[in-house]
C-alpha positions as CSV (number, residue, x, y, z in Angstrom):
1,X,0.0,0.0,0.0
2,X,1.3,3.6,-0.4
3,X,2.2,5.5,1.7
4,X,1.3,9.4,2.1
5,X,5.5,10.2,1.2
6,X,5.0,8.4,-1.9
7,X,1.8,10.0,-3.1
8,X,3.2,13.0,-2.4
9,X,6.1,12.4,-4.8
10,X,3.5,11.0,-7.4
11,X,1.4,13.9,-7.3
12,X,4.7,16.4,-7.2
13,X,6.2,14.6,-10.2
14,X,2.9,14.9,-11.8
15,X,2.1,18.7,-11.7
16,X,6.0,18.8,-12.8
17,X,4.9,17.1,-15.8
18,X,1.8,19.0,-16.6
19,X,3.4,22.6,-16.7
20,X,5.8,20.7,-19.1
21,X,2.7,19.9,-20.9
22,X,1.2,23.3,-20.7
23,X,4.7,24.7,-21.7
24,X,4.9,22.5,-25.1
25,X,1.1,23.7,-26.0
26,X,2.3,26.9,-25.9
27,X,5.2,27.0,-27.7
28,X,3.1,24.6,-30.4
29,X,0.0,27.5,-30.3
30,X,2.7,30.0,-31.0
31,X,4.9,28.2,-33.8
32,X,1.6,27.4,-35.9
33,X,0.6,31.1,-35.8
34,X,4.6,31.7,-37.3
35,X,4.0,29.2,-40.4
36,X,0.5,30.8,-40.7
37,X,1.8,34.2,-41.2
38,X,4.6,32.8,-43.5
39,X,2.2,31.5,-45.8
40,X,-0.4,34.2,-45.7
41,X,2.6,36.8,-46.3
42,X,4.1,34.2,-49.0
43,X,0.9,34.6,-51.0
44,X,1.9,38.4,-52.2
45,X,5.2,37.0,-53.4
46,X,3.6,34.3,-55.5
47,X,1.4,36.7,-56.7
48,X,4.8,38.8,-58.3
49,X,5.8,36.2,-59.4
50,X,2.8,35.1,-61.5
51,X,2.7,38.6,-63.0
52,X,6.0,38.8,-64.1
53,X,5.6,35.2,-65.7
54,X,2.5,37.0,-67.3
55,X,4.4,39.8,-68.6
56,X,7.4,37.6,-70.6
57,X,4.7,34.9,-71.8
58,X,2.6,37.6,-73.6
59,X,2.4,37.5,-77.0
60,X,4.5,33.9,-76.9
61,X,1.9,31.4,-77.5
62,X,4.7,28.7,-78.3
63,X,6.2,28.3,-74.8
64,X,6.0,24.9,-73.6
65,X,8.2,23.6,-70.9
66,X,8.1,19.5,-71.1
67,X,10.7,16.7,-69.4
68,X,13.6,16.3,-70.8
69,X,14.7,13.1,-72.5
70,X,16.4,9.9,-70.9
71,X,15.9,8.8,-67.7
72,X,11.6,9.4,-67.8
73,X,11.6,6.0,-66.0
74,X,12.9,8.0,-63.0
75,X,11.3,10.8,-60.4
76,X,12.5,12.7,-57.6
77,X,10.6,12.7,-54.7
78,X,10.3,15.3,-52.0
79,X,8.8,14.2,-48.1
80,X,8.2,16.6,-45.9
81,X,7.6,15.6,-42.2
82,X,8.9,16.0,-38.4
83,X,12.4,15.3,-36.7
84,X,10.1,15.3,-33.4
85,X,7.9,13.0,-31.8
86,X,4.7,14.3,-29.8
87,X,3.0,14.9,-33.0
88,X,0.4,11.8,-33.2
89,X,0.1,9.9,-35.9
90,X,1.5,12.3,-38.7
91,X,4.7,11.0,-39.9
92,X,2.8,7.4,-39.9
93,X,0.1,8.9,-42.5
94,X,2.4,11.1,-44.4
95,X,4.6,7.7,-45.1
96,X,1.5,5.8,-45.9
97,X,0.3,9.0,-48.4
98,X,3.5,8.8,-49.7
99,X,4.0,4.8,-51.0
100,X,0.2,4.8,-52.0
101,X,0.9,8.5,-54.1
102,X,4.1,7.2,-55.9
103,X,2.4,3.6,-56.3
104,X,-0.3,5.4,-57.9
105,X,1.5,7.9,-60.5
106,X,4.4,5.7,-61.2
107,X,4.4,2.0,-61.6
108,X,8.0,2.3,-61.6
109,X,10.6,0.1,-59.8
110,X,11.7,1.6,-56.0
111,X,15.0,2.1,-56.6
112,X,13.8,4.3,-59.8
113,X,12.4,7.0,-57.3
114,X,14.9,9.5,-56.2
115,X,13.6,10.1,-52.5
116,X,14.6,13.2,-50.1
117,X,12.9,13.0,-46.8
118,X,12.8,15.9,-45.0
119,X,12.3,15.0,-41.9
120,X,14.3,11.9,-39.7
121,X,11.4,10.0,-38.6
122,X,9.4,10.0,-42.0
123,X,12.5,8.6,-43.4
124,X,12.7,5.4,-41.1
125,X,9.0,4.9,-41.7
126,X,9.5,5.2,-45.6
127,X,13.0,2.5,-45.3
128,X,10.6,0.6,-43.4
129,X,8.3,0.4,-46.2
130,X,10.8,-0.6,-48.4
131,X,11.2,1.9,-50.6
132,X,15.3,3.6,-50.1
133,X,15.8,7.2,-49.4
134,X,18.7,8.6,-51.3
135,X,19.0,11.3,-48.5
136,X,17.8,12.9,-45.4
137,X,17.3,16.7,-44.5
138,X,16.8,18.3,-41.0
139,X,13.3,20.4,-40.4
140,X,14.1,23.5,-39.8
141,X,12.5,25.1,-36.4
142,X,11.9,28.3,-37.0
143,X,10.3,30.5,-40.3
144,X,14.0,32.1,-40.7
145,X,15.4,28.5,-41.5
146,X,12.8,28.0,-44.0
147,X,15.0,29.8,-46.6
148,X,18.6,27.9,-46.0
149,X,16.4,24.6,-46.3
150,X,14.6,25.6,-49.8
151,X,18.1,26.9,-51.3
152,X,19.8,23.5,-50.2
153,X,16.3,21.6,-52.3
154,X,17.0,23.6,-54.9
155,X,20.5,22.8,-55.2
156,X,19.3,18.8,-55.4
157,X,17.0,19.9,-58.0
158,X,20.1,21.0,-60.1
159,X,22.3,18.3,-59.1
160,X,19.7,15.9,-60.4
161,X,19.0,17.5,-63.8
162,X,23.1,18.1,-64.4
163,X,23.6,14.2,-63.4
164,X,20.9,12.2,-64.1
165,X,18.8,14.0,-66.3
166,X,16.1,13.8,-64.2
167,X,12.8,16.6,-64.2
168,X,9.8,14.9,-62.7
169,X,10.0,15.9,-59.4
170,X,7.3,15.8,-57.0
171,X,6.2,16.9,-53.6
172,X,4.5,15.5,-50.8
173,X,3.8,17.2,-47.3
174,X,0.7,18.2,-45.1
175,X,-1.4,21.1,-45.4
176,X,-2.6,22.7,-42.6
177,X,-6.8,23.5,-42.6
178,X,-7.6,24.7,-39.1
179,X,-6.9,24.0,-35.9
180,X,-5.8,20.5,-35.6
181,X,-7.0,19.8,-38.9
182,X,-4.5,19.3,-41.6
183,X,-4.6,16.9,-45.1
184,X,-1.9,15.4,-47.2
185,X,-1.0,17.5,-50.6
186,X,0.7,16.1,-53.5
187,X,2.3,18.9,-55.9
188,X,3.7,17.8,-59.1
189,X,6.4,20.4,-59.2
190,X,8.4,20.1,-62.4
191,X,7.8,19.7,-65.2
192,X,6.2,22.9,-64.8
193,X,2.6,22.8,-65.5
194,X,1.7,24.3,-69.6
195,X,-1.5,24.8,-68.8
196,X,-0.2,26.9,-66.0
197,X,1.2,28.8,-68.1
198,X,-1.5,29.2,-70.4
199,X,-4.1,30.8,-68.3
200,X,-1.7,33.2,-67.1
201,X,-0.7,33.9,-70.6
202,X,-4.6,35.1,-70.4
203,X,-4.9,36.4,-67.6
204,X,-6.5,40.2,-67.8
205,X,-3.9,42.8,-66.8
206,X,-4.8,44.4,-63.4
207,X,-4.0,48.0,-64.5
208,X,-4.4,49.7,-67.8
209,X,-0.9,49.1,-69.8
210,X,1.3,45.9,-69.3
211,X,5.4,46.4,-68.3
212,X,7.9,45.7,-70.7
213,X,11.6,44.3,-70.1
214,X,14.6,44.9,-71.6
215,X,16.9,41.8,-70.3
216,X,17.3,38.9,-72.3
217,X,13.7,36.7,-72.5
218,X,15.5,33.5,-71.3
219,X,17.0,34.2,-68.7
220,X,14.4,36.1,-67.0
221,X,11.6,33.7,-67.8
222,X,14.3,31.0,-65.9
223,X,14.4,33.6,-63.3
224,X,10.5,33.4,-63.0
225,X,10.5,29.7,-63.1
226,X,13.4,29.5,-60.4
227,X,11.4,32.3,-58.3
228,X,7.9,29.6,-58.5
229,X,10.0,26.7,-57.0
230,X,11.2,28.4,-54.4
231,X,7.7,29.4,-53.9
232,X,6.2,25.6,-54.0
233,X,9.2,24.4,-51.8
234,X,8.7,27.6,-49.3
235,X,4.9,27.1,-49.0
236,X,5.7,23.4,-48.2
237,X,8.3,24.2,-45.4
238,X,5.6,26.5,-44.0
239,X,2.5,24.3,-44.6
240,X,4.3,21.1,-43.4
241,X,5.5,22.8,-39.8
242,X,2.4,24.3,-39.2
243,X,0.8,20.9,-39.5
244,X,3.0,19.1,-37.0
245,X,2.8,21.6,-34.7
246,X,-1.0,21.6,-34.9
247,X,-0.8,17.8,-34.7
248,X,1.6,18.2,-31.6
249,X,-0.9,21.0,-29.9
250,X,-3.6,18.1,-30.3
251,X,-1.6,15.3,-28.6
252,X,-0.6,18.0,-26.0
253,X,-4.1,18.7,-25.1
254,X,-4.9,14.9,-24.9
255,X,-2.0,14.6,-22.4
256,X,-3.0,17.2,-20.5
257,X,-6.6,16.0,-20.3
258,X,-5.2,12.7,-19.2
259,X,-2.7,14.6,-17.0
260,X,-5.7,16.5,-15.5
261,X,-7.6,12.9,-14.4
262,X,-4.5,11.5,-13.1
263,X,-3.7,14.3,-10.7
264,X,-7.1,14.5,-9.7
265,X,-7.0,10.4,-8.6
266,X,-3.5,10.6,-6.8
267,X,-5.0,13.5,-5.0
268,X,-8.0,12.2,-3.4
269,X,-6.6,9.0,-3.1
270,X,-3.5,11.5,-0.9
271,X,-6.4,13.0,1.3
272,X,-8.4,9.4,1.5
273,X,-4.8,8.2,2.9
274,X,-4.1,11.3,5.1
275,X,-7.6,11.1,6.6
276,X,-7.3,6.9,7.3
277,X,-3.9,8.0,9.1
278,X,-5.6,10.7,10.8
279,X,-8.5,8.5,12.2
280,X,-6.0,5.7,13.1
281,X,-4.2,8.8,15.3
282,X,-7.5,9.6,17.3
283,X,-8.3,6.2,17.9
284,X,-5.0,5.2,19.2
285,X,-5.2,8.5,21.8
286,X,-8.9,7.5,22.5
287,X,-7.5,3.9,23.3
288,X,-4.6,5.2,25.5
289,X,-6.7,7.4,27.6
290,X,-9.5,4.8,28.0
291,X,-6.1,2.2,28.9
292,X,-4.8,5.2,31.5
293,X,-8.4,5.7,32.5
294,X,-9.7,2.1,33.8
295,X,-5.8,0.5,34.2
C-alpha cells in the first residue's frame, strides 16, 4: 500500500509534468501562428511572381516547358515531415500518403524513385516500407530557416538535372486546414505545369498598360520559373511545420486532459490516505486514555 511520502512524490512529479505539458502547447500555439503568417505573407510574393511570368509569356503562344529526354523512368521525390515526436500519428500517415501517391502515379521500380525525406522519422517509416531514401534533411525550427532549407532543395534539383537527367520531381507534405485539422497534398512540381502557363498567358492585366523588359527573354523567364519553386518548396516548409505543430498541440491537449484525471485520482486517493492516518491517530489516543483511564 502507499504511503502518504509516496503519493506525495506521485502527485509532485505529476504537476512537474503538466506545466511541461502546458509549456509545449504553448510554444506549439505560438509556432503554428509563425507558419500561418509565413504562408499568408508568402501569397503576395507568389502573386509577383505570376505577374512577371504573365508579362514575358505575352504575345509567346509557343512556350512549352516539357521533361527532358532519358531517364523518364525516373522521379525525384520530395517528403516533408517531423524530426520530433509528440505529433500523433503524422509521420505514420504522411509515409502511408507517400508509398500509395508514388504507387499510384508511377508504376516504376523503387530504386527508380529518387527520395529526399525531410524530416528523420518519416525517413525510417519510408525504409521501413521498403522503398530507399537517397538522403535525409533536417526540419528546420523556425520560419528564418525555411529559406537555408529551400536553397539546399533547390540545389538537389540542379544536381539531379546536371547528373541524371532527371525533371519529374514531386512533392508530398501536409497542409494545414484549421486548428488540428490538416490533409496530405501532393504537388507535381516540375515539369512545370503548360496549362499553367496558359491561363496566365490570359490572364487580364490588373491595370491599364502591361510592363515591358529589356533583359534577355530566357534568362528572365528562368528567373521566373526559379522564383515559383522556391515558392512551391517555401509554402511546403511553412504548410508542413504548421501541421506538425497543430498535430503536436492536439496530442498536447490529450495529455494534458489525461494529466488532468491522473492528478485529480493521486490526490483524493493522498487526502483518503491522510484522513485513514488521521483517524487511526484519534483512535490510538482515545484507546490510551481509555487504557490510563480504567488500568
Amino acid at each position: 500500500m502507499e504511503t502518504l511520502e509516496d503519493l506525495k512524490r506521485r502527485i509532485k512529479s505529476t504537476e512537474e509534468l503538466q506545466g511541461v505539458v502546458r509549456t509545449m502547447k504553448a510554444l506549439a500555439a505560438v509556432k503554428i501562428r509563425q507558419f500561418e503568417k509565413a504562408v499568408e505573407s508568402l501569397a503576395d510574393y507568389n502573386r509577383t511572381v505570376e505577374m512577371g511570368l504573365q508579362v514575358v509569356l505575352k504575345d509567346r503562344e509557343d512556350v512549352t516547358i516539357g521533361a527532358r529526354s532519358g531517364l523518364k523512368e525516373h522521379v525525384g521525390v520530395f517528403v516533408f515531415r517531423s524530426d520530433q515526436g509528440m505529433c500523433g500519428q503524422l509521420n505514420d500517415q504522411m509515409a502511408s500518403h507517400t508509398m500509395k501517391e508514388m504507387d499510384r502515379f508511377s508504376g516504376m521500380k523503387k530504386e527508380n524513385r529518387l527520395v529526399l525525406a525531410v524530416g528523420q522519422r518519416v525517413s525510417a517509416r519510408i525504409e521501413e516500407a521498403g522503398q530507399p531514401v537517397e538522403e535525409y534533411f533536417s526540419v528546420p525550427n523556425s520560419v528564418t530557416g525555411i529559406v537555408p532549407k529551400v536553397r539546399q532543395l533547390l540545389a538537389k534539383i540542379d544536381i539531379w538535372q546536371a547528373e541524371r537527367n532527371l525533371e519529374q520531381v514531386f512533392l508530398f507534405y501536409s497542409k494545414h486546414l484549421s486548428g488540428a485539422r490538416y490533409e496530405p497534398r501532393t504537388v507535381h512540381l516540375l515539369p512545370v505545369d503548360n496549362q499553367w502557363l496558359v491561363r496566365l498567358r490570359k490572364r487580364q492585366w490588373p491595370g491599364r498598360s502591361i510592363p515591358i523588359f529589356t533583359m534577355d527573354w530566357d534568362r528572365l523567364f528562368s528567373a521566373l520559373i526559379r522564383q515559383y519553386l522556391f515558392v512551391s518548396l517555401f509554402r511546403a516548409f511553412a504548410e508542413s511545420l504548421a501541421s506538425e505543430n497543430s498535430s503536436r498541440l492536439a496530442s498536447m491537449q490529450g495529455a494534458e486532459r489525461n494529466i488532468k484525471e491522473q492528478l485529480d485520482s493521486l490526490r483524493m486517493r493522498f487526502h483518503q490516505q491522510r484522513q485513514m492516518s488521521i483517524t487511526e491517530e484519534l483512535l490510538d489516543i482515545v484507546s490510551g486514555f481509555e487504557a490510563l483511564k480504567n488500568p
